[in-house]
C-alpha positions as CSV (number, residue, x, y, z in Angstrom):
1,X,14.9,-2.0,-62.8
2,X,14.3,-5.2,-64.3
3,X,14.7,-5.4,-68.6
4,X,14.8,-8.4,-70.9
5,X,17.3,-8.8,-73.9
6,X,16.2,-11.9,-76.6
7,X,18.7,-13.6,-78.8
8,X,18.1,-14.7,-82.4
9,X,18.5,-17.8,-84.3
10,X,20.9,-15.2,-86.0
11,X,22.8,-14.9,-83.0
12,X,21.9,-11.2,-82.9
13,X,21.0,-9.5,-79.3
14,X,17.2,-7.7,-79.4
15,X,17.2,-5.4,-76.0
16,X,13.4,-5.0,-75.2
17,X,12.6,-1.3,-74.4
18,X,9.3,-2.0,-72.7
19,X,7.7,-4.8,-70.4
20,X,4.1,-5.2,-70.2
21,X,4.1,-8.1,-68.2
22,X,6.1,-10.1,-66.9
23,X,6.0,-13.7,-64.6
24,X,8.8,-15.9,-63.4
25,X,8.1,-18.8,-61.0
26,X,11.4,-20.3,-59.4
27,X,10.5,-23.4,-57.1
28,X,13.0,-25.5,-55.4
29,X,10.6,-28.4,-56.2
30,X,10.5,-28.0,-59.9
31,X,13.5,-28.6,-61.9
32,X,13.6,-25.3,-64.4
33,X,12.5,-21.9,-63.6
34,X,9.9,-20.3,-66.2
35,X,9.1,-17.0,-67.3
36,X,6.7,-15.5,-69.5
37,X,6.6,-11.9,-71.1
38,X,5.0,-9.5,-73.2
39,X,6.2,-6.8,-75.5
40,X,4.9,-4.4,-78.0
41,X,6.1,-6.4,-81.3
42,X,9.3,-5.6,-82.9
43,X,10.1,-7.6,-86.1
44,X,13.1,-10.4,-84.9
45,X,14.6,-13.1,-86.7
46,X,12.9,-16.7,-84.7
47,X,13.6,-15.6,-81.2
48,X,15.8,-18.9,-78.8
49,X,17.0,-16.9,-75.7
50,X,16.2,-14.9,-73.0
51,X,18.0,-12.9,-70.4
52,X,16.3,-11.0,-67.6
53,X,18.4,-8.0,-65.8
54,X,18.2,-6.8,-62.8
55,X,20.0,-3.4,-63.4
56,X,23.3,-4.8,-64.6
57,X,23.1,-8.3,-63.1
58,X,21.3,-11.5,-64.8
59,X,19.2,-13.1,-63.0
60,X,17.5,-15.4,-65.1
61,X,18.9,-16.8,-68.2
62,X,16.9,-19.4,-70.4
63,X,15.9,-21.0,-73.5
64,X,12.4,-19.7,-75.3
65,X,9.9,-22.2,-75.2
66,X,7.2,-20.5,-77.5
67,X,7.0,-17.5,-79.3
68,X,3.7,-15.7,-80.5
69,X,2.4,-12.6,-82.5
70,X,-0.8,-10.6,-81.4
71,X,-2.3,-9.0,-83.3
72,X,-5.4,-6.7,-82.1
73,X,-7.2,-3.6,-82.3
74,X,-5.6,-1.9,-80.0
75,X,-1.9,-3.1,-81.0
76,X,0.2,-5.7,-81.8
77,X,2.4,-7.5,-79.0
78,X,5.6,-10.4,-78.7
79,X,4.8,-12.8,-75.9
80,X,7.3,-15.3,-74.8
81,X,7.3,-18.0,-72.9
82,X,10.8,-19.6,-71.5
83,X,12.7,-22.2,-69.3
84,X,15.7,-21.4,-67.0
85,X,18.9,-23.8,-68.5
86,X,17.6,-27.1,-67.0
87,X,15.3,-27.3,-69.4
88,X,17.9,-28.6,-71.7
89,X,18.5,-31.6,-68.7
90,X,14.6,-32.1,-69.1
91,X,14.3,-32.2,-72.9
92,X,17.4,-34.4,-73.5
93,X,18.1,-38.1,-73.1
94,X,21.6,-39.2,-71.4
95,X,23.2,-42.1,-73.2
96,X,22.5,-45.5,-71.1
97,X,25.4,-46.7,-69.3
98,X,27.2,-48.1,-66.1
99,X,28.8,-46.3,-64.3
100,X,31.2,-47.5,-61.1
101,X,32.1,-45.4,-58.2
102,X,30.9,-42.1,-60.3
103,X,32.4,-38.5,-59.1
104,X,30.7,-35.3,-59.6
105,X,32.8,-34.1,-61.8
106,X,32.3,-36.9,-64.1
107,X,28.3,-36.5,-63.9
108,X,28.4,-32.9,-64.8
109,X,31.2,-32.8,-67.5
110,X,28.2,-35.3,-69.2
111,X,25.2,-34.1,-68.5
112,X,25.1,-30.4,-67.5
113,X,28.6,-28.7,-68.7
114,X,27.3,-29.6,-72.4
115,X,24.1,-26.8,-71.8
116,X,26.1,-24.2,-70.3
117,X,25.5,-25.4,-66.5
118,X,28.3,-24.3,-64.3
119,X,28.8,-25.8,-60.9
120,X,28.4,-23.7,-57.7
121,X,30.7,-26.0,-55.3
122,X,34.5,-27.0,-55.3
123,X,33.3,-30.4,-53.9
124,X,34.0,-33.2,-56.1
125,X,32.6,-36.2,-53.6
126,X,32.3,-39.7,-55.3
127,X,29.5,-42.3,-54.6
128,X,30.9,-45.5,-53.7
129,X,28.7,-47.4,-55.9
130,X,27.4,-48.6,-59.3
131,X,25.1,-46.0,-61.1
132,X,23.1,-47.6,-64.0
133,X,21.5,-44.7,-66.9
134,X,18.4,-46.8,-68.4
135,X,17.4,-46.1,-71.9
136,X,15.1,-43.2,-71.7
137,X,16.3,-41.4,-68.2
138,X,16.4,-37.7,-69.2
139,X,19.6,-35.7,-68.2
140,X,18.0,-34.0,-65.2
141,X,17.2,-37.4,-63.8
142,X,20.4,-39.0,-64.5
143,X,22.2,-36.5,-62.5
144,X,19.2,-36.2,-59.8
145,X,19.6,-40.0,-59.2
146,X,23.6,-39.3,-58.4
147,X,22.7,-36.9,-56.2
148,X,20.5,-38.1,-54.2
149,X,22.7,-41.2,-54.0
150,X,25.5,-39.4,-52.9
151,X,24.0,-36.5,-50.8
152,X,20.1,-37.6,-50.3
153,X,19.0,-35.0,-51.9
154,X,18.3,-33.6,-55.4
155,X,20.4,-30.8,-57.0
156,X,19.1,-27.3,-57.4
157,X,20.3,-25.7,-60.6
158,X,20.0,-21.5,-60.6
159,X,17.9,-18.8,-62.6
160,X,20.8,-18.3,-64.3
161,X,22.6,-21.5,-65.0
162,X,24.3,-22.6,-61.2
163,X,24.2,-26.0,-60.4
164,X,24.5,-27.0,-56.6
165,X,24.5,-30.4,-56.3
166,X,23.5,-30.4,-52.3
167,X,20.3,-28.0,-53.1
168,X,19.5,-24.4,-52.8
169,X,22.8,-22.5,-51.4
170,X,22.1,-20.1,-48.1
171,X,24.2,-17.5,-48.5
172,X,22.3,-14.5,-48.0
173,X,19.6,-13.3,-44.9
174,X,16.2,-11.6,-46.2
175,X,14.5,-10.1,-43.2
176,X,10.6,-9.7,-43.1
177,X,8.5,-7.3,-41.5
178,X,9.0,-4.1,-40.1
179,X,12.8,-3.5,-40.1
180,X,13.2,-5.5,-43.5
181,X,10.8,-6.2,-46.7
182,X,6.8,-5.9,-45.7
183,X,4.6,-8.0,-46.3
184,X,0.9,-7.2,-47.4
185,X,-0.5,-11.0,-46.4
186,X,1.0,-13.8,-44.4
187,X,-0.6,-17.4,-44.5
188,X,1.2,-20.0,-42.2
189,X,0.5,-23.9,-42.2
190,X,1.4,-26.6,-39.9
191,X,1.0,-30.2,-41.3
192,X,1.2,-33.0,-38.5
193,X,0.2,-35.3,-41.4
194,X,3.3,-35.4,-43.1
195,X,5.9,-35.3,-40.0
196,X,7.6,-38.9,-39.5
197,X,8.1,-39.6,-35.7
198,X,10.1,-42.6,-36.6
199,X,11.8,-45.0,-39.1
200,X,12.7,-48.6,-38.5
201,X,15.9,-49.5,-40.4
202,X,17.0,-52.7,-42.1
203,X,20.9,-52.4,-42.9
204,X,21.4,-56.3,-43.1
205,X,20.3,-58.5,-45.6
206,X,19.8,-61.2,-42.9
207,X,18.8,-58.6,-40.2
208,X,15.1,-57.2,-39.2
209,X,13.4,-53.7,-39.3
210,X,15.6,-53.7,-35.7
211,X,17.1,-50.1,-35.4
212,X,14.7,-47.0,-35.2
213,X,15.4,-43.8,-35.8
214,X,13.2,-41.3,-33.8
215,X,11.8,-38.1,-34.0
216,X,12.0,-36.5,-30.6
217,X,10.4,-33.6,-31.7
218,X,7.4,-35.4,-33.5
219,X,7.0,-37.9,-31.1
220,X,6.9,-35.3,-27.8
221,X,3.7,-33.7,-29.8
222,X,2.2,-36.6,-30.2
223,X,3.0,-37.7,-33.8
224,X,2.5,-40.7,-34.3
225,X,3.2,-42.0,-38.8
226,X,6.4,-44.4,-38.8
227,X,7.7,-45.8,-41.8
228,X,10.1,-49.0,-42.7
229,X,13.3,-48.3,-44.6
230,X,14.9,-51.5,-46.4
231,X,18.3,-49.9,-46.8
232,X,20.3,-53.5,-47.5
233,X,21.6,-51.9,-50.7
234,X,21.6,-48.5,-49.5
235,X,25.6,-46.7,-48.7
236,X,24.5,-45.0,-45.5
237,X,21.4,-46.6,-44.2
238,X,21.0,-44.0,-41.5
239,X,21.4,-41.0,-43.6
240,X,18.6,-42.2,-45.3
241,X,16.2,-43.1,-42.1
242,X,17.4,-39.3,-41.5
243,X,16.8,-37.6,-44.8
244,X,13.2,-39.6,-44.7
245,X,12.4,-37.7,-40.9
246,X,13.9,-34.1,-42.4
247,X,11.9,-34.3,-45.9
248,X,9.1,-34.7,-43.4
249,X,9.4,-31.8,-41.5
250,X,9.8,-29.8,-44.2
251,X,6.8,-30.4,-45.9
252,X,5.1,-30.3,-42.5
253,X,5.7,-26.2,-42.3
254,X,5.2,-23.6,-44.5
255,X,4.9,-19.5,-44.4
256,X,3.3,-17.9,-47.8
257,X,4.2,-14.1,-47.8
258,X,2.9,-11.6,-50.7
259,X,5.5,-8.6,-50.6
260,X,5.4,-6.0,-52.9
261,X,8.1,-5.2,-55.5
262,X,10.3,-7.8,-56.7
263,X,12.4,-10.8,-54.6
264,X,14.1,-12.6,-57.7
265,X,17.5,-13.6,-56.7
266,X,16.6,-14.3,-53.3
267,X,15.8,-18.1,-53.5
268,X,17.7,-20.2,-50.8
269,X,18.3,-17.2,-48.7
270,X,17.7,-17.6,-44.8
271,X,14.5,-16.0,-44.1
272,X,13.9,-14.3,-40.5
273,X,10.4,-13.1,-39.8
274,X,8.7,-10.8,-37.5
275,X,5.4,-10.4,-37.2
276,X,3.5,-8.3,-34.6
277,X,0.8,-11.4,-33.9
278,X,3.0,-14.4,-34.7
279,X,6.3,-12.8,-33.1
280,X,9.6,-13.5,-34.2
281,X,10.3,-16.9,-36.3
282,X,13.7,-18.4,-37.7
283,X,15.4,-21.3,-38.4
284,X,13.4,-20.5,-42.1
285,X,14.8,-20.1,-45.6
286,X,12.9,-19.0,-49.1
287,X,11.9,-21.5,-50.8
288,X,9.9,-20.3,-54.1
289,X,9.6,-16.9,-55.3
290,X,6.7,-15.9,-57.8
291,X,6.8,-12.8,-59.2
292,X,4.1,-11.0,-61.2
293,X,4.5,-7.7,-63.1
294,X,1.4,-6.2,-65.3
295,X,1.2,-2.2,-66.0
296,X,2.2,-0.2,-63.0
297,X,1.9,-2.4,-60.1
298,X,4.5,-5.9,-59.0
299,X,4.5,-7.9,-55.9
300,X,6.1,-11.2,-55.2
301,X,4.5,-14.4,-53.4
302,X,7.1,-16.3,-51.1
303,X,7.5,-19.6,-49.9
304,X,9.3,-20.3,-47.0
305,X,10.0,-23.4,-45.7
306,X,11.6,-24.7,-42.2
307,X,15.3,-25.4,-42.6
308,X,16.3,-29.0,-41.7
309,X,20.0,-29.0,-42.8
């Protein structure tokens, strides 16, 4: 049973006994999770945290945006609205500076530990580089830039305050269909357009756009959209022809599932699917979850995208 407890200015803990509605969005696209809610009003110091529970377990923690006060004939209501803990990496600038073979540790002891950000990995993997911070570059982007440097892709930080620096973890399995969580509607898309079936790499500041990289997969169904990679100043410079074809094909497929009930907490989970028209897919993991709650019925809308890692 899900239930939300607010924190004060005051530092005093408000546990919510009703929900009227409730939404959360958690995208692996967009940096901070967001949730919005509605209560019958109880008088509160200024509210400037949030904590949704599943049961006994958190599984969103963040930082209230906006708070207002209804008032209306038929009653008079708190409604929220909140960001998970990135939201403090969005909102605040990182001090400009050099930095010179940086380690992860160094980039989140700077710009995530400060906001309560935890990291999800033992790794501690250092980009053999220099790493400049420009006036201006926010604290998200500052520690996106290292890593997608250093592991070519952008970091995923939790619900409730995980940072993985390599993206969404895949611990967990979440079956769909008969023998696992139903689905109500299924929607799958196939985008050729955005499948690469081949990057030409320049690794060489005297060399040429010499050394392809291929898709075989794209390429046997015909695909044809290559693209030119001038990776001179780049550390692996066929890492990044490959990231380039795998960002590809995972924008090129996508299942949208509507399931009833609530999926929070099962972002980054490997998704298996079977479907009595479609048959039995894998090789998938959830993406997004968006879950709505108003009165007596909830469902969740899914996003699950092809796994290329």
């Amino acid at each position: 049973m899900l239930r939300c407890e607010l924190k004060d200015i005051n530092g005093q803990n408000h546990l919510m006994p009703q929900l009227l509605s409730l939404q959360v969005d958690v995208d692996e696209g967009v940096p901070a999770d967001a949730l919005y809610a509605l209560f019958p009003f109880t008088p509160t110091a200024e509210l400037c945290e949030v904590t949704l529970y599943d049961g006994e377990d958190p599984i969103f923690i963040g930082v209230i945006d906006e708070e207002e006060h209804i008032c209306e004939s038929n009653g008079t209501y708190l409604k929220i609205s909140a960001r998970s803990l990135a939201a403090h990496l969005l909102d605040n600038e990182a001090m400009p500076c050099e930095y010179d073979h940086p380690s992860l540790s160094v980039m989140v002891e700077r710009y995530a530990k400060p906001f309560g950000i935890t990291l999800g990995t033992d790794s501690n993997e250092v980009f053999f580089g220099m790493q400049s911070v420009t006036k201006g570059t926010s604290c998200w982007k500052a520690l996106k830039n290292f890593c997608i440097a250093c592991y070519l892709t952008p970091p995923r930080i939790s619900s409730t305050g995980v940072l993985y620096p390599k993206g969404l973890a895949h611990n967990g399995v979440t079956a769909f269909g008969e023998d696992g969580v139903r689905y109500t509607r299924l929607r799958e898309v196939k985008k050729r357009c955005e499948e690469i079936s081949a990057v030409h790499v320049k690794a060489t500041a005297g060399g040429t756009y010499s050394r392809p990289i291929l898709n075989a997969s794209a390429r046997e169904r015909g695909v044809c959209r290559e693209r030119y990679l001038n990776a001179v100043l780049t550390e692996s410079p066929m890492k990044s022809a490959d990231a380039m074809i795998q960002n590809g094909d995972s924008k090129a497929y996508a299942v949208y599932l509507r399931c009833d009930g609530c999926l929070l907490g099962t972002e980054g989970n490997r998704a298996v699917i079977s479907d009595p028209i479609l048959g039995d897919t894998d090789g998938l993991y959830i993406s997004a979850v968006h879950y709505r709650m108003k009165g007596d019925g909830a469902y969740s809308n899914i996003t699950l995208k092809r796994r290329t890692f």
